[in-house]
C-alpha positions as CSV (number, residue, x, y, z in Angstrom):
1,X,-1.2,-13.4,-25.2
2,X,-3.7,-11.7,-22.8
3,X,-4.7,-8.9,-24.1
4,X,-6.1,-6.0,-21.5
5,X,-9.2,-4.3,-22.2
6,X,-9.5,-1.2,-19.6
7,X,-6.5,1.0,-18.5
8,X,-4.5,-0.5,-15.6
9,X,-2.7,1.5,-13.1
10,X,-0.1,-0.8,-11.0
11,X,1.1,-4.3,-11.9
12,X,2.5,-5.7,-9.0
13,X,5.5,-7.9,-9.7
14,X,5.7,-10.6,-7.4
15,X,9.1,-11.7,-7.7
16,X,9.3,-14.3,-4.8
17,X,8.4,-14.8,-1.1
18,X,12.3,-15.0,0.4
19,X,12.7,-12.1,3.0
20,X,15.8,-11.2,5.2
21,X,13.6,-10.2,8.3
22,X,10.9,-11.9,10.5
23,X,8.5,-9.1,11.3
24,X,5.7,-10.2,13.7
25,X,3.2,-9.0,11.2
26,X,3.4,-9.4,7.5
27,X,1.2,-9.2,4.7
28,X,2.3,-12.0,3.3
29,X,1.8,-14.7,6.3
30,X,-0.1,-16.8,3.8
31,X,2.2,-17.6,1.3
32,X,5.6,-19.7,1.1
33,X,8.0,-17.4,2.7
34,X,11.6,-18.9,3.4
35,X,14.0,-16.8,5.7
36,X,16.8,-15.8,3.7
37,X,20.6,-15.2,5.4
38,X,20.4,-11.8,4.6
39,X,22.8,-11.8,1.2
40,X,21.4,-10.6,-2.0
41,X,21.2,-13.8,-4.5
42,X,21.8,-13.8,-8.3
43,X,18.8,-13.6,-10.1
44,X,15.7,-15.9,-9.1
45,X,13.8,-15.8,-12.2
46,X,14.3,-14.5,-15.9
47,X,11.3,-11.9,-16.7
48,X,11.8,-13.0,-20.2
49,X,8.1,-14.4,-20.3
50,X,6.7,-11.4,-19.0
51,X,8.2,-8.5,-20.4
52,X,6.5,-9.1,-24.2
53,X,2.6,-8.6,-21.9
54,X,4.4,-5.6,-20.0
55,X,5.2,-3.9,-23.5
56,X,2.5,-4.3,-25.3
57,X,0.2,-3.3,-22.2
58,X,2.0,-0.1,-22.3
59,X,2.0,0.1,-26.4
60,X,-2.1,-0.8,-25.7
61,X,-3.0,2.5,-23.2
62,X,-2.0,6.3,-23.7
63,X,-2.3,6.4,-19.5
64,X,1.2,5.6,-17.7
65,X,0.9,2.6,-15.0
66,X,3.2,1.7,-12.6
67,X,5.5,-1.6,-12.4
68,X,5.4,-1.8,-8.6
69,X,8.3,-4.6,-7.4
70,X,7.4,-7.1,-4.5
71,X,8.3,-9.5,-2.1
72,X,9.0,-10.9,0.0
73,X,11.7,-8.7,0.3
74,X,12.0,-6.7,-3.3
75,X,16.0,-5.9,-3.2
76,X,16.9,-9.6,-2.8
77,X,16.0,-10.1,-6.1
78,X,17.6,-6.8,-7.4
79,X,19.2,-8.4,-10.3
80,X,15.6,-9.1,-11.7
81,X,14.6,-5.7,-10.8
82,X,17.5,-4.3,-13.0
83,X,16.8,-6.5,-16.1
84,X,13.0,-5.7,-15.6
85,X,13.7,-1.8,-16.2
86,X,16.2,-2.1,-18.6
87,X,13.7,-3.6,-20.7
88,X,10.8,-1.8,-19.7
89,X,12.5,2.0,-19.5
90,X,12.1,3.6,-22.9
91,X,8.3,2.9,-22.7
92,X,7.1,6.7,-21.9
93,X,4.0,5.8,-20.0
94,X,5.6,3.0,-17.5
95,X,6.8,4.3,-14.6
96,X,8.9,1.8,-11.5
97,X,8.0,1.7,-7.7
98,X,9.0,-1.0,-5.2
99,X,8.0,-1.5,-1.3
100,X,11.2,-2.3,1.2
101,X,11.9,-3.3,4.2
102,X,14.9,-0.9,3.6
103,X,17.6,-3.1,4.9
104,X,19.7,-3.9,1.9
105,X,19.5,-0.2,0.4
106,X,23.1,0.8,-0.6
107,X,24.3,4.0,-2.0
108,X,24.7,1.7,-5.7
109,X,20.9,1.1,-4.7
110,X,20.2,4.5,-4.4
111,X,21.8,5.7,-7.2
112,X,20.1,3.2,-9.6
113,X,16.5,4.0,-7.9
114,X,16.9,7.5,-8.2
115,X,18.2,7.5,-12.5
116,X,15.0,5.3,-12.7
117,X,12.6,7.5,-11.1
118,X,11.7,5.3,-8.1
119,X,9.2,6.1,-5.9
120,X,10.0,3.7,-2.8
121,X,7.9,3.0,0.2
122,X,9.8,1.8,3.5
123,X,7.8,-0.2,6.1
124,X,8.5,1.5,9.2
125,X,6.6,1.2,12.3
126,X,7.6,4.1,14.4
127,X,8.6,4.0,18.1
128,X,8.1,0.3,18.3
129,X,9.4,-0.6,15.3
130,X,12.2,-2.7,16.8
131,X,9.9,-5.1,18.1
132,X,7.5,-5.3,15.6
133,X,10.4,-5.7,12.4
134,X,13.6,-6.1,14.3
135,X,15.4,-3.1,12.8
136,X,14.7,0.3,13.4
137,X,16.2,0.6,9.6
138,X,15.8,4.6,9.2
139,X,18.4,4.9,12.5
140,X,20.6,2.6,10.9
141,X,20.7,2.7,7.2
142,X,20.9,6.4,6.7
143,X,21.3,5.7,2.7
144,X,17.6,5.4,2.4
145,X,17.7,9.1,3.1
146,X,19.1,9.6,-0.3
147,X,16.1,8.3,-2.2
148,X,14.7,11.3,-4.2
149,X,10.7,10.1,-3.6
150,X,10.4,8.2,-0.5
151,X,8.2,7.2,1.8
152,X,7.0,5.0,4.4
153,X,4.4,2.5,4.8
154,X,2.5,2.1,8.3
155,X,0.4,-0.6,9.6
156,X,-1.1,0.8,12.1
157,X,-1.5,-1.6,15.6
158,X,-1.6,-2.0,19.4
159,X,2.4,-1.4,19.0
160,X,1.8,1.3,16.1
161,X,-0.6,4.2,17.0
162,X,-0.2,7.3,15.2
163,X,1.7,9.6,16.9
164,X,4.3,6.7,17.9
165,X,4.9,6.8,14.5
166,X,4.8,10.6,13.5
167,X,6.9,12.2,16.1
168,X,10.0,9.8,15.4
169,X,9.6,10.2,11.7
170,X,10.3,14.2,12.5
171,X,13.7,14.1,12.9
172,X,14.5,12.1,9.7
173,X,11.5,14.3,7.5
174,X,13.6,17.5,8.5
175,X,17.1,15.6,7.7
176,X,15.5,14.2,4.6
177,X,14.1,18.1,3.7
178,X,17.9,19.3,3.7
179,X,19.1,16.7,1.5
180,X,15.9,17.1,-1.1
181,X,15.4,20.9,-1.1
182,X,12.3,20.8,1.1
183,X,10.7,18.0,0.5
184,X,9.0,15.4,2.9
185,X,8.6,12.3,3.4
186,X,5.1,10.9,2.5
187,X,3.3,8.5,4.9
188,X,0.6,5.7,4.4
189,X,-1.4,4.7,7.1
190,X,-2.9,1.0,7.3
191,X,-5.2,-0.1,9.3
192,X,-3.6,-3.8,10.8
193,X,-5.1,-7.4,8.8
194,X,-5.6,-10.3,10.7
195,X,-5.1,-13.4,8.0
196,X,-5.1,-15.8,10.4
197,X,-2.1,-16.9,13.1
198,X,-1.8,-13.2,13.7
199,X,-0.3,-12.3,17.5
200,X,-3.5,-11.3,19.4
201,X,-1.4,-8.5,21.5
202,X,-1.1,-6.7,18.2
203,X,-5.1,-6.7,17.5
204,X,-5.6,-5.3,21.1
205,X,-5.5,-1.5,19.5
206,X,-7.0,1.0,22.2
207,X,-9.8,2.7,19.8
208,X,-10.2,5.4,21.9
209,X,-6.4,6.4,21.7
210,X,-6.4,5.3,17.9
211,X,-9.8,7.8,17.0
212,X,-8.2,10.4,19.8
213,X,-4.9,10.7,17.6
214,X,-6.9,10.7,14.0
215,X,-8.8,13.5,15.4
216,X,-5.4,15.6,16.2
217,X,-4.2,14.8,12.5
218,X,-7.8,16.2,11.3
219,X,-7.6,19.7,13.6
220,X,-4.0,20.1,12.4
221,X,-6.0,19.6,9.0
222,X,-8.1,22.3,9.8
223,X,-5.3,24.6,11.2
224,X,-4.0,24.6,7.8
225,X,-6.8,25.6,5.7
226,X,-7.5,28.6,8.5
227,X,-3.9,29.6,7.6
228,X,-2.9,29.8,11.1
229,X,0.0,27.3,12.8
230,X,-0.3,23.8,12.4
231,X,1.8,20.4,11.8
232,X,2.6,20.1,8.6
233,X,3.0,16.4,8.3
234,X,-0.3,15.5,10.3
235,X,-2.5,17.9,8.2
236,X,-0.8,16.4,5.0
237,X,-1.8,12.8,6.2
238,X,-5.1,14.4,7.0
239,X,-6.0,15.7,3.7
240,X,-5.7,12.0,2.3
241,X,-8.2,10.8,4.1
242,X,-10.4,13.9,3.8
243,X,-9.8,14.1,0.0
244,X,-10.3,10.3,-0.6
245,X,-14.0,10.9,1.4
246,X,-14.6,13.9,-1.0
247,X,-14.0,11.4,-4.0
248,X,-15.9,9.2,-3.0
249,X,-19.0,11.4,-2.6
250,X,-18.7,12.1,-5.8
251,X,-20.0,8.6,-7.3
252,X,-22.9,8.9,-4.5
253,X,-25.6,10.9,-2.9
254,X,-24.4,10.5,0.0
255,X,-22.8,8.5,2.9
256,X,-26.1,6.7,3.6
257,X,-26.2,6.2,-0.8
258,X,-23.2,3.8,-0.9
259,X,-22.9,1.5,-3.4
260,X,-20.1,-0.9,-5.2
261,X,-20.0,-4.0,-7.2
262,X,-16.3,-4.5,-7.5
263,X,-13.1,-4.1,-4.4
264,X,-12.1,-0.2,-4.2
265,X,-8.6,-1.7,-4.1
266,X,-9.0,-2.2,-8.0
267,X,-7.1,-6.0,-7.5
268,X,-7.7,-8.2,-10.5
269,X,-9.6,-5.5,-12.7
270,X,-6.9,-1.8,-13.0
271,X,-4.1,-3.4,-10.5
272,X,-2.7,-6.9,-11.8
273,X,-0.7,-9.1,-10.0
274,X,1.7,-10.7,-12.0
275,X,4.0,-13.0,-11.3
276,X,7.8,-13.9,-13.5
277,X,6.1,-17.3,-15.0
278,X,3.1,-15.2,-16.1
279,X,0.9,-16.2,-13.8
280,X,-1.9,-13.9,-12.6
281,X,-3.3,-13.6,-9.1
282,X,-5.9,-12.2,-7.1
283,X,-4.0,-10.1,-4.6
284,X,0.0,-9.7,-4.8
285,X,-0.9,-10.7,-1.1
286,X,-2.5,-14.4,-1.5
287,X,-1.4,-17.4,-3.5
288,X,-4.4,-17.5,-5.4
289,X,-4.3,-17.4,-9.4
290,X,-7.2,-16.2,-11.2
291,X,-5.4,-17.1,-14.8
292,X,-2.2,-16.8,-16.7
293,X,-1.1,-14.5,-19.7
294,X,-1.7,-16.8,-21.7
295,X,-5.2,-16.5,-20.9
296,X,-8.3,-14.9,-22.3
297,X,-9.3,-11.4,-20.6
298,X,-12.9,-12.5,-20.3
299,X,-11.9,-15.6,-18.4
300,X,-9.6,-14.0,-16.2
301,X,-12.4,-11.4,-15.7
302,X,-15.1,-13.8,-14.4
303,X,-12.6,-15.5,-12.0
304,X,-12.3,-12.1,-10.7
305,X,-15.8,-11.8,-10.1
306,X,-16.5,-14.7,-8.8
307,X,-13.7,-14.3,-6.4
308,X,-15.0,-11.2,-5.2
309,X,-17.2,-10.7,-2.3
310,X,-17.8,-6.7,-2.2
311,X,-21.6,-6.7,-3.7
312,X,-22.0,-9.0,-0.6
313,X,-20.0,-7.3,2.0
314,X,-21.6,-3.6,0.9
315,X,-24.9,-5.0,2.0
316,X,-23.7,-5.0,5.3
317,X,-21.3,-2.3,5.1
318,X,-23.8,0.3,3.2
319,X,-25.1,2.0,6.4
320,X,-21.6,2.7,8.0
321,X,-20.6,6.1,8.6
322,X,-16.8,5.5,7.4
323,X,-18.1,3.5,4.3
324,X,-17.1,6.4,1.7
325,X,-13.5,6.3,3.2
326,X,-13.3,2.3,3.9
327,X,-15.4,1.5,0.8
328,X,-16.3,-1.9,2.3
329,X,-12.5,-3.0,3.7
330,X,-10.0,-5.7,2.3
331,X,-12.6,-8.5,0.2
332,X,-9.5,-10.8,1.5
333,X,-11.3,-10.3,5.1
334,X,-13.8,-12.5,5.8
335,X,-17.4,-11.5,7.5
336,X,-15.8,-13.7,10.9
337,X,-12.6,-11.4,11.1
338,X,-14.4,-8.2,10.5
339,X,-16.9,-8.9,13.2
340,X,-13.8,-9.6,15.6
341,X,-12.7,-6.3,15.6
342,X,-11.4,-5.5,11.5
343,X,-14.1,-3.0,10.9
344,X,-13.9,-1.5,14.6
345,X,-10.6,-0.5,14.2
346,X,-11.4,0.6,10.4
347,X,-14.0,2.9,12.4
348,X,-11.8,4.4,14.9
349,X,-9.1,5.3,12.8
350,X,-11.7,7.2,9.7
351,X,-14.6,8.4,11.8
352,X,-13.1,11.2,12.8
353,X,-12.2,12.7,9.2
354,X,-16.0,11.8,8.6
355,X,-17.1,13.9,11.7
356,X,-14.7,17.1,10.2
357,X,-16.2,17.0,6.8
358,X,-20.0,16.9,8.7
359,X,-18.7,19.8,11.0
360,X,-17.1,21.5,7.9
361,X,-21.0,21.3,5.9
362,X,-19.4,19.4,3.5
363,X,-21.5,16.2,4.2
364,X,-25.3,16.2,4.8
C-alpha cells in the first residue's frame, strides 16, 4: 500500500460525477457527469478499499489533514459520506469538509455535519445565481443556515462580479450571525476557468468593473486597520488576498524574484485526489490518474511531475505584477486559454491588493 512521504493537507474524495443541477458553469465539465432526478441514492461505492490508506496516512503524520467530500454533487452519495466518517472519526488529526450545491441539505443533514465538525462550502453565485445554477438555494433552503462553519464558494464571471455577490449575501451573513453567536459567513472568490465548451457570455467579464470592485474590498481593507468604519465582510475578503501576497513574499525577494517548480494549488504532491477504487488523480477536477494506492510514492511522484507544467508556465508568468498572489494560475490551463483572456481576468481581479500593499510600503 502507498505509503506517503511528506505531510498532506486535503484528500479530496471523489465519490462520483452524478449531480442534481445543470449549472452553466462547472468545474467538472470534463468528466462523466450524468444528471440525476434529484433523489438521494443508496450508496454508490463501498470505501472499504480506501479507508486502510486514509488510516494509516493519518497514523503516518502528527499534522491533521482534511477528508474534503466531492462530486458531482457530494450529498447524493451521503450514505458513503456517513460510512466514510464513521470509520475515519476517532483519528485525532483527520478532520471532514465537503463542497455543495446546497440543495439536498436537511435538518438530519445538518445535524450530522455539525456532530462531525463540518466545515461546508456552498456554491453560490450572488444576484445572478438563478441563471447561472438554477436555484438561488440560500432563499430557499434556509436549513443550510444551521451549519455551524459555513461558507460559500464564488466563481467569479460576466454574471458574478463582486458586489452582485456581496450585498445579497448581507442579509443571510446577519441572519446566519444570530443563529451562530456572531459569526459570519466566510467567502471564496474564484476567478472563472474556461476547460473548453464554456458559454462565451460568461468569459465577457468587464475588467474595469471587476478591478473597480476589488479595489472597494481593498479600501474597506484599509478602513479597518485605520480603525475607523468600514465593511466588515469586504475587508475580511480583502485580508485573504493581502495576506496570501504577504506569504508569498516570504519565499522571495520580491515580486519581480518569483520562482516555483511545482502548482501553488499543491494537487498531486500535499492535496491527493482519491477516488473509492483507490485510484489517484491529478486534480479532483480532471479524469486523469497519475497511479493507484497500490502504487509506489516515487512513481506516483514522477507522474506528477511530468504532468506538471508550472516550471514552464513561471517563465512566462515571472514578470507579472499579480504573480505572488496568482502564483502562475491553474497548470490545468493551457498557454492558449490564458492568452484568451484567463490571466487578464486573474489581473483585474488581484492587481489591486498588489497596488495597496505598494501604496502601504509593504512591497518594493
Amino acid at each position: 500500500m502507498l505509503k506517503i512521504r511528506q505531510p498532506v493537507s486535503i484528500v479530496f474524495l471523489m465519490l462520483g460525477h452524478e449531480c442534481n443541477l445543470s449549472c452553466v458553469y462547472c468545474m467538472q465539465a470534463g468528466t462523466l457527469r450524468k444528471k440525476s432526478k434529484g433523489s438521494i441514492p443508496q450508496m454508490q461505492g463501498q470505501p472499504d478499499k480506501i479507508i486502510p490508506f486514509l488510516r494509516a496516512l493519518a497514523e503516518d503524520q502528527k499534522e491533521t489533514f482534511t477528508v474534503q467530500f466531492y462530486g458531482g454533487e457530494p450529498l447524493l452519495y451521503f450514505a458513503t459520506i456517513r460510512s466514510v466518517v464513521e470509520a475515519l472519526e476517532d483519528l485525532p488529526n483527520v478532520a471532514f469538509s465537503t463542497i455543495s450545491n446546497g440543495t439536498l441539505i436537511s435538518p438530519a443533514i445538518v445535524d450530522f455535519l455539525n456532530e462531525k465538525n463540518f466545515h461546508v462550502a456552498i456554491s453560490w453565485d450572488g444576484l445572478n445565481v438563478e441563471e447561472t445554477r438554477g436555484v438561488d438555494v440560500l432563499r430557499v433552503n434556509p436549513d443550510i443556515l444551521d451549519i455551524k462553519s459555513l461558507g460559500i464558494s464564488v466563481v467569479l464571471s460576466a454574471r458574478a462580479y463582486p458586489l452582485d455577490v456581496l450585498k445579497p449575501l448581507e442579509v443571510h451573513d446577519r441572519e446566519y450571525a444570530l443563529r451562530h453567536d456572531g459569526r459570519n459567513i466566510g467567502v471564496n472568490f474564484d476567478t472563472i476557468f474556461d476547460f473548453g465548451g464554456l458559454p462565451r457570455e460568461l468569459l465577457e467579464v468587464d475588467l474595469h468593473r471587476l478591478s473597480g470592485e476589488m479595489c472597494m474590498l481593498a479600501a474597506e481593507y484599509g478602513k479597518s486597520l485605520a480603525g475607523v468604519e468600514h465593511n466588515a465582510q469586504m475587508a475580511r475578503l480583502a485580508a485573504k488576498y493581502v495576506n496570501q501576497i504577504r506569504n508569498t513574499l516570504g519565499f522571495c525577494e520580491g515580486i519581480q524574484e518569483y520562482r516555483r517548480g511545482s502548482c501553488a494549488c499543491g494537487n498531486g504532491y500535499k492535496i491527493l485526489n482519491l477516488d473509492l477504487d483507490g485510484n489517484l488523480y491529478r486534480c479532483h477536477n480532471t479524469g486523469e490518474k497519475v497511479g493507484t494506492i497500490d502504487n509506489s510514492y516515487g512513481k506516483i511522484l514522477d507522474t506528477v511531475i511530468a504532468l506538471d507544467p508550472t516550471r514552464d508556465n513561471c517563465k512566462v508568468c515571472k514578470d507579472c505584477p499579480v504573480v505572488t498572489i496568482c502564483e502562475c494560475g491553474c497548470p490545468l490551463i493551457g498557454q492558449a486559454a490564458r492568452q484568451a483572456g484567463y490571466c487578464d481576468i486573474k489581473r483585474a481581479a488581484y492587481l489591486p491588493f498588489v497596488e495597496w500593499l505598494l501604496r502601504a510600503g509593504e512591497v518594493a
